[in-house]
C-alpha distance (Angstrom), angle and dihedral (degrees) to the residues before:
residue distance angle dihedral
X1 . . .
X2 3.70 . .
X3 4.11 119.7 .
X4 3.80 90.0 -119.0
X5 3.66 87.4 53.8
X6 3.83 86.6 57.6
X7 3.34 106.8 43.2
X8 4.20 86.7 56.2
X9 3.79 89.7 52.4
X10 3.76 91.3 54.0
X11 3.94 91.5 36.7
X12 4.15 80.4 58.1
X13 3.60 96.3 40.1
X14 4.68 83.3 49.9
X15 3.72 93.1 54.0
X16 3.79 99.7 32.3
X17 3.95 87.1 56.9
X18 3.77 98.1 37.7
X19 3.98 84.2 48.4
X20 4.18 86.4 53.4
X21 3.66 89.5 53.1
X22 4.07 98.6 42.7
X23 3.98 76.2 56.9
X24 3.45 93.3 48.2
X25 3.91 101.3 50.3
X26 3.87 94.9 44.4
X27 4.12 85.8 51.1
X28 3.57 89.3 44.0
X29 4.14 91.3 51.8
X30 3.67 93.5 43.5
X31 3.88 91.6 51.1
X32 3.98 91.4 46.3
X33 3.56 99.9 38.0
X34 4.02 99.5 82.2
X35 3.66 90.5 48.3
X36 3.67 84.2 54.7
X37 3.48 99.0 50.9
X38 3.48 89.6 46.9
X39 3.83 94.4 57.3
X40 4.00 88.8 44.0
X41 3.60 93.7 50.8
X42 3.92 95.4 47.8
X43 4.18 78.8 60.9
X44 4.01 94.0 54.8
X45 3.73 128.8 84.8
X46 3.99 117.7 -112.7
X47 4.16 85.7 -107.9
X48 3.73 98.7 63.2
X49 3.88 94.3 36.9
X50 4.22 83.8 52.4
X51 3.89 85.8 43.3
X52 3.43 103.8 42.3
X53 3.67 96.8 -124.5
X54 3.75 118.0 143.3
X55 3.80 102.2 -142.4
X56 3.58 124.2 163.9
X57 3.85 118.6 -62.6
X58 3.51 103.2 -131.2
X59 3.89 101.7 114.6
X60 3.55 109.3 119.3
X61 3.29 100.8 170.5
X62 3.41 100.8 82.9
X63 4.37 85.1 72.9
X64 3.81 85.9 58.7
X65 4.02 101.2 39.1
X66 4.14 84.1 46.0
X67 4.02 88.8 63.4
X68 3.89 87.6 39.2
X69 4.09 96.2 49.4
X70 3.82 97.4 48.5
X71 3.73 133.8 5.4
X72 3.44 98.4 -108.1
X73 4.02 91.8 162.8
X74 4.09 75.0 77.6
X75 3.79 95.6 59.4
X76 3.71 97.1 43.4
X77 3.84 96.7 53.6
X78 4.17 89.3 48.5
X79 3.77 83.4 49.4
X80 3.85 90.3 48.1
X81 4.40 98.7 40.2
X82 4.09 87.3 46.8
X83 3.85 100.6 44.0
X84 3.93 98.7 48.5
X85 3.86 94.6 39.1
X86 4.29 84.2 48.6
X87 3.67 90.3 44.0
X88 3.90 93.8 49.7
X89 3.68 94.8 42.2
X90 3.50 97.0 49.4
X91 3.81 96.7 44.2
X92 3.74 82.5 51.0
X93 3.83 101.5 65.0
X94 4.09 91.7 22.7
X95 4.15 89.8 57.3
X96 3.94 85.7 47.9
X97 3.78 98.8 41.8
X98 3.76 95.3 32.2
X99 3.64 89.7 61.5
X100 3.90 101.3 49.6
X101 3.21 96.9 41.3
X102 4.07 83.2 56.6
X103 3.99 99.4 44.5
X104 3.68 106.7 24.8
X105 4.02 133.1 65.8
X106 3.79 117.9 -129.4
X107 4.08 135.1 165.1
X108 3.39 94.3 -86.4
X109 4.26 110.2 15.5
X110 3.34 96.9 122.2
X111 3.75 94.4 58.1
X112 3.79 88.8 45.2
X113 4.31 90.8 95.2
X114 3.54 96.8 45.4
X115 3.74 100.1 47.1
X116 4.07 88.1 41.7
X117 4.09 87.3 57.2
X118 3.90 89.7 45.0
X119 4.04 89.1 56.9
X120 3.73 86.1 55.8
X121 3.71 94.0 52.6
X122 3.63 97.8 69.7
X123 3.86 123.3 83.6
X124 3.79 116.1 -106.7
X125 3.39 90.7 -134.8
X126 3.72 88.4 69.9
X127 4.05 84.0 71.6
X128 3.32 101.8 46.5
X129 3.26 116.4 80.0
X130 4.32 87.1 46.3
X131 3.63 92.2 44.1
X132 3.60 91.2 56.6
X133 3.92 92.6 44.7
X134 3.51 89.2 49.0
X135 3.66 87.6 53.5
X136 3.77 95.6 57.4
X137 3.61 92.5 48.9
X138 3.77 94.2 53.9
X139 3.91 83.7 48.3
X140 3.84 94.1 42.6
X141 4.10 101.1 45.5
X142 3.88 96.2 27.4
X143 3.22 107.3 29.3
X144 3.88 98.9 -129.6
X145 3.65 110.8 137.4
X146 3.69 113.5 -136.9
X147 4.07 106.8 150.8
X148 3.65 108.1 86.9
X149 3.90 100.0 14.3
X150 4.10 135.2 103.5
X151 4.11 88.4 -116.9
X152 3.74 83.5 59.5
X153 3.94 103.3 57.1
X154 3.74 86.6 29.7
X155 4.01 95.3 56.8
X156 3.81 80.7 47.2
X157 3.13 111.9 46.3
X158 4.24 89.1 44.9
X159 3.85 83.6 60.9
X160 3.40 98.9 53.0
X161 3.73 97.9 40.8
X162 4.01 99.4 36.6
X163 3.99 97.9 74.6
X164 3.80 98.1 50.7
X165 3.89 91.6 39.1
X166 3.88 93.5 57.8
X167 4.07 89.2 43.9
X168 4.04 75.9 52.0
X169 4.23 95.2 56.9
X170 3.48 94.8 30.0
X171 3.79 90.2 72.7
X172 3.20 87.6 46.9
X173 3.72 102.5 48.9
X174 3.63 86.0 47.6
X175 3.88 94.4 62.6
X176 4.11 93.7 55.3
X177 3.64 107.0 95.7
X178 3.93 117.1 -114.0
X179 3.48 98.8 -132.1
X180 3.83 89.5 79.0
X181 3.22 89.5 71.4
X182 3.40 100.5 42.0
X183 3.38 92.1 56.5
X184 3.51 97.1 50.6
X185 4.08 89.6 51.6
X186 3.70 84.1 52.8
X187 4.10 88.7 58.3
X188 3.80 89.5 49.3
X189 3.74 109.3 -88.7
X190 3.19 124.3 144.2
X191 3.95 123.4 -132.3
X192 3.47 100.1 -98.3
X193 3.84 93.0 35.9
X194 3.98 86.4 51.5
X195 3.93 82.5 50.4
X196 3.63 91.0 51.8
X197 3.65 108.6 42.1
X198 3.68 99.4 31.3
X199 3.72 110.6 22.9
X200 3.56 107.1 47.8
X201 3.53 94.5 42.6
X202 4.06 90.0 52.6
X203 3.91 76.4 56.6
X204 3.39 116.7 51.8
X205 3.66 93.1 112.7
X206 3.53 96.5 62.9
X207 3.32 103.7 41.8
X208 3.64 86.4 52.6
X209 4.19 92.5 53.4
X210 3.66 83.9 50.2
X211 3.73 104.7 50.9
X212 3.41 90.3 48.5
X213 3.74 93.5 51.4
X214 3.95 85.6 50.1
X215 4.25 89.4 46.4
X216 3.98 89.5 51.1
X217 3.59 94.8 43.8
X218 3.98 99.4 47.8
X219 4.18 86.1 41.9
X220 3.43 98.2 59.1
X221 3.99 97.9 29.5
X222 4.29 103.7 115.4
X223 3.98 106.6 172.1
X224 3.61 108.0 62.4
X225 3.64 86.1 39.3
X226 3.61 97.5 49.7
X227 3.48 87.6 53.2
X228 4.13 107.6 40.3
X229 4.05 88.9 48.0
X230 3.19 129.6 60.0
X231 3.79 108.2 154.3
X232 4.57 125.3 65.6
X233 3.93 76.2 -109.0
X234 3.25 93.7 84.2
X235 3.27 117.6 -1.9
X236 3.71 121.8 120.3
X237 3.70 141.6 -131.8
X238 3.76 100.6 -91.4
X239 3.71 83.2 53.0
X240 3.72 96.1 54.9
X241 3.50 97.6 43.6
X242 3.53 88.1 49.7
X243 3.94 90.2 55.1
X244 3.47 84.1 57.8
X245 3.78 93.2 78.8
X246 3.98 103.2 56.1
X247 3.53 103.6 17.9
X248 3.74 101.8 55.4
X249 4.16 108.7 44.3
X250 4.02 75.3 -83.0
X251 3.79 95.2 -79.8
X252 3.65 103.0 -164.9
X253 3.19 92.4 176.0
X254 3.89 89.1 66.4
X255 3.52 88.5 47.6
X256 3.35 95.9 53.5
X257 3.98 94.3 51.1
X258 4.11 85.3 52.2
X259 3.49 99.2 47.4
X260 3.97 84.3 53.8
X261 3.83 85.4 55.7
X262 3.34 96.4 47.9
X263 3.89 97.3 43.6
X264 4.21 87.2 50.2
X265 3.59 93.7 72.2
X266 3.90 92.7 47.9
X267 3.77 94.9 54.3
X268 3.75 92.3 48.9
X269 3.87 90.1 59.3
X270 3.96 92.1 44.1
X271 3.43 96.1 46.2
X272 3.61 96.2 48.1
X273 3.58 102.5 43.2
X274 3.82 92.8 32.0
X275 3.85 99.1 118.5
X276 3.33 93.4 45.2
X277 4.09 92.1 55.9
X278 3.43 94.1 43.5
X279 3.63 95.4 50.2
X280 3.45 91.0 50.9
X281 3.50 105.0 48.5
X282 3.66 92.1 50.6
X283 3.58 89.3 47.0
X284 3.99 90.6 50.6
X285 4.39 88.0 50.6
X286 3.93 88.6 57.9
X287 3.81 96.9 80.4
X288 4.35 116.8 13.4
């Protein structure tokens, strides 16, 4: 192989990787820029959002007059209470389900992935208006109130998030070897104790990427909440911020400085548990 030869692979090699990483950056800036603007514009005064006049974003205010204006203490506990009880419930029957759908043979287990993926295909909306009819004939004959209360958007929300979230573990489950198991039956556990002891603790990982994925998804989710509550009691944060808009001479600059607040808690969660959800959810793609 001749120098010249060489010195044009590495030339390719230069401009091929300096290319990946031009890519790269401008993907990287177009990703962080909104959340940038978002934490400018929580800085700026209503007038030079309304005039389009980038001043400088030093008005801190706007964090103390956006407790003042609306109690948005409220909003972020509903968001709290209905995210972990969702998240536990629906790791709770997807850990369960996820796992016998992976190890055990039943009419109708093979088909389990694809018709899970075709649920997620159609729009939520689609359910909405039903759902909430449902809900007022539940209320109306039975007299179980479900409109306007946690068990409501939690029952919800756990439907939604339950059939992806078991597709999620079983791909998981699927890549732990059997002979675990196996051997554990051969030292006198039962199934479900061999589940217990040996299992779950083999898959901590991805239950952790998935109730995360279940936490974010329920904690920024606005229709069905928009919709289900319609008193501070309950309602959550996408619903308060979203109040912002009409009810307060839209002050975007208040909404700005809450969805900062509300975003905080979110990156605290992500960033500390971020190994363990991408681990996981790579680990989950090996085997579907």
């Amino acid at each position: 192989m001749s120098k010249s030869y060489t010195k044009s692979l590495r030339r390719k090699k230069k401009i091929k990787h300096w290319a990946a990483n031009v890519i790269l950056i401008f993907m990287i800036i177009i990703s962080v820029f909104p959340i940038a603007w978002m934490v400018i514009s929580s800085l700026m005064t209503q007038g030079d959002l309304a005039t389009g006049t980038l001043g400088t974003p030093n008005n801190w205010k706007n964090y103390i007059e956006m407790w003042q204006n609306i109690n948005f203490f409220a909003y972020f506990k509903n968001s709290f209470i209905i995210c972990s009880i969702t998240t536990l419930l629906t790791l709770t029957i997807a850990v369960f389900a996820g796992y016998a759908v992976a190890k055990y043979k039943f009419p109708g287990s093979g088909a389990f992935g694809g018709t899970v993926l075709a649920t997620q295909m159609i729009p939520g909306m689609m359910f909405l208006l039903p759902l909430y009819i449902m809900f007022i004939k539940i209320q109306e004959n039975l007299g179980i109130k479900i409109v306007n209360t946690y068990t409501g958007v939690i029952v919800t929300y756990a439907a939604f998030f339950i059939p992806f979230s078991i597709w999620i573990l079983r791909g998981f489950f699927a890549t732990i070897p059997k002979e675990l198991e196996e051997a554990a039956r051969i030292d006198g556990c039962s199934k479900f104790e061999a589940f217990i002891k040996i299992i779950l603790p083999i898959s901590v990982t991805g239950i952790i990427a998935t109730g995360i994925y279940i936490f974010l998804m329920a904690w920024d989710e606005l229709l069905f909440a928009w919709i289900l509550t319609t008193d501070i009691s309950t309602q959550t944060i996408p619903v308060g911020i979203r109040l912002y808009v009409g009810n307060y001479q839209n002050r975007y600059d208040l909404m700005m400085a809450a969805s900062v607040v509300t975003t905080i808690p979110i990156l605290i969660i992500f960033f500390a548990l971020q190994k363990k959800f991408i681990s996981g959810m790579t680990a989950g793609a090996v085997k579907g």
